[in-house]
N, C-alpha and C positions, 0 to 999 in steps of 0.2 A: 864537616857536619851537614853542611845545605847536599850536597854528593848525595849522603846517606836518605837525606829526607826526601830528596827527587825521587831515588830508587826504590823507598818505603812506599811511593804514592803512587809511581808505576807501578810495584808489584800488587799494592792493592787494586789498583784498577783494574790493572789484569782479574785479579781473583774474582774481584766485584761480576767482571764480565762473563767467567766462567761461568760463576756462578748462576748467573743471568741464564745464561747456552744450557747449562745442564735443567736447570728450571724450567725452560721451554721446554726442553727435549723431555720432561715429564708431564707435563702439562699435554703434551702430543699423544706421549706414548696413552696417557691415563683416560684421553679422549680414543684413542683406538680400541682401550678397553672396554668401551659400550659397547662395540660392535661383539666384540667376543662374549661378553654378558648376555646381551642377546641373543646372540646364537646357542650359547651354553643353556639357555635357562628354557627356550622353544621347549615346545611337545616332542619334535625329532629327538632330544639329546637327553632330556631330563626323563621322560618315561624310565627309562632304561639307568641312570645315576639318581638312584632312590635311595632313601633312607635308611630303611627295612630289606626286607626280603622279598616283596611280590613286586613285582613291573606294575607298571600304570600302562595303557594303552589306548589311541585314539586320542586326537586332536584336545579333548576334553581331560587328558588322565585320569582314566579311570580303571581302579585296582583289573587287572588282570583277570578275567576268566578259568574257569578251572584250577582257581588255588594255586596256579604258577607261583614257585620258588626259584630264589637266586642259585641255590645249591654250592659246594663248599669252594668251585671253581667259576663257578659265576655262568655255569651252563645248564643250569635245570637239576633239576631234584632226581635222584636215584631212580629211573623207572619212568620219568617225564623229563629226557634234556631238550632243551630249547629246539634243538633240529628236526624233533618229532612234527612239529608244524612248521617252523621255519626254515624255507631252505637256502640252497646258496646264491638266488635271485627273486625278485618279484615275480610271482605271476603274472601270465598275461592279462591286462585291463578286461580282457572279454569272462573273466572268472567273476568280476563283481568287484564290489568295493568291501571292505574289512573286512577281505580275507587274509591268512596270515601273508606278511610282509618278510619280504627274504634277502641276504647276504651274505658275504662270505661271514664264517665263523661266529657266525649269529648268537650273543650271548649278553650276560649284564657283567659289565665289570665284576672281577673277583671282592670277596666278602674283605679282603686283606686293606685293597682300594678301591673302594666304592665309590667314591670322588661321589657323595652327595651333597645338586645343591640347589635341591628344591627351596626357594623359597629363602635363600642365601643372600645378604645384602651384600654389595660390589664389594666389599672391602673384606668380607672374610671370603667372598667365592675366588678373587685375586690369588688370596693368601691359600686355599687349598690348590690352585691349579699348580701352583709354585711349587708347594711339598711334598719332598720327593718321597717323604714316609710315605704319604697317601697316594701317590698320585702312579704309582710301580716306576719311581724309583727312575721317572723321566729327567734329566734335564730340560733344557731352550730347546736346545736341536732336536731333543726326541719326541718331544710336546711339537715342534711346529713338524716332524715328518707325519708325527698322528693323523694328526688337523688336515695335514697334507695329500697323503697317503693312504689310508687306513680305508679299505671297501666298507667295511660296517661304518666308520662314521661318513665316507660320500654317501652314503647308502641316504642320509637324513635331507638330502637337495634331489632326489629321487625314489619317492618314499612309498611311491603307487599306488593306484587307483582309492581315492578318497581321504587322503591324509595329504595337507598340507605342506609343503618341503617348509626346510630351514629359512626363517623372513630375509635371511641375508643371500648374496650371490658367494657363492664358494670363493671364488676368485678373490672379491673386496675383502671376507672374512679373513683369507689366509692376509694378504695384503697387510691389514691393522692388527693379527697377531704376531706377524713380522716387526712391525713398527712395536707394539707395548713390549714385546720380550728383546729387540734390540737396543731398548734404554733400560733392561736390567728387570723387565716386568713392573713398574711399580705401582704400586696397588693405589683406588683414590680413598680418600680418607670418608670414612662415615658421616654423614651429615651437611656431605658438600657438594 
């Protein structure tokens, strides 16, 4: 009987400690998620992951000029696609400042995943990065090659002449979405 009760209180203390380890390792992960919130929720990323249908533009988002639409693939309205002005790099600085900004395949996410999250508090923007109904249907790996990878979103740490980049360094960014979606993504709870 004493055998049984040793081996009961080791294996709780193990659990205890796991428990412990996984708890840090959220508590980590959930602080890496500021970083990502911040970057997500910038001028660079949020203009373009709207609510609606028109882009916001300028450091300021403000509604888009000439009635720009998202259109049904997320590339401009029938007759006005987004590459009409935007091309597949920035102009050179010596054209001025606000004028259109350029990248490869220049567009607003699809109307399907919109991933809006203007004005999203940490814990529901967590939970949309995560879903894959919304989010096309990315898992970890394809959310962090995005982040990674992707010219239109590096395009947001090299935004040209008069816009702002992204407040984070690409490098840290990828860094701390590496850590919050290596303990499983876990979102921080509202009001904490």
């Amino acid at each position: 009987m004493r055998r049984h009760l040793i081996l009961g209180t080791v294996v709780l203390i193990g659990l205890a400690s796991y428990a412990e380890h996984l708890f840090a390792d959220d508590k980590e992960a959930i602080k890496a998620f500021d970083t990502v919130q911040k970057v997500f929720q910038s001028p660079r990323c949020q203009n373009c992951h709207i609510p609606g249908d028109s882009p916001l533009q300028f450091d300021a988002g403000i509604p888009h000029a000439m009635s720009v639409v998202r259109g049904m693939d997320g590339k401009g309205a029938a007759g006005l696609p987004c590459a009409t002005c935007h091309a597949e790099a920035n102009p050179p600085a010596s054209y001025g400042p606000h004028t259109p900004p350029g990248a490869p395949h220049w567009s607003l996410p699809p109307e399907a995943h919109k991933m809006a999250w203007i004005g999203l508090p940490a814990d529901q923007l967590c939970a949309m990065i995560k879903d894959r109904s919304s989010n096309g249907d990315r898992d970890f790996a394809a959310l962090i090659k995005h982040v990674t990878e992707d010219k239109l979103v590096l395009w947001g740490w090299n935004p040209g002449e008069g816009r702002a980049p992204v407040p984070v360094p690409h490098d840290i960014f990828v860094t701390q979405f590496k850590l919050w979606a290596a303990a499983g993504g876990p979102c921080p709870v509202q009001g904490s």
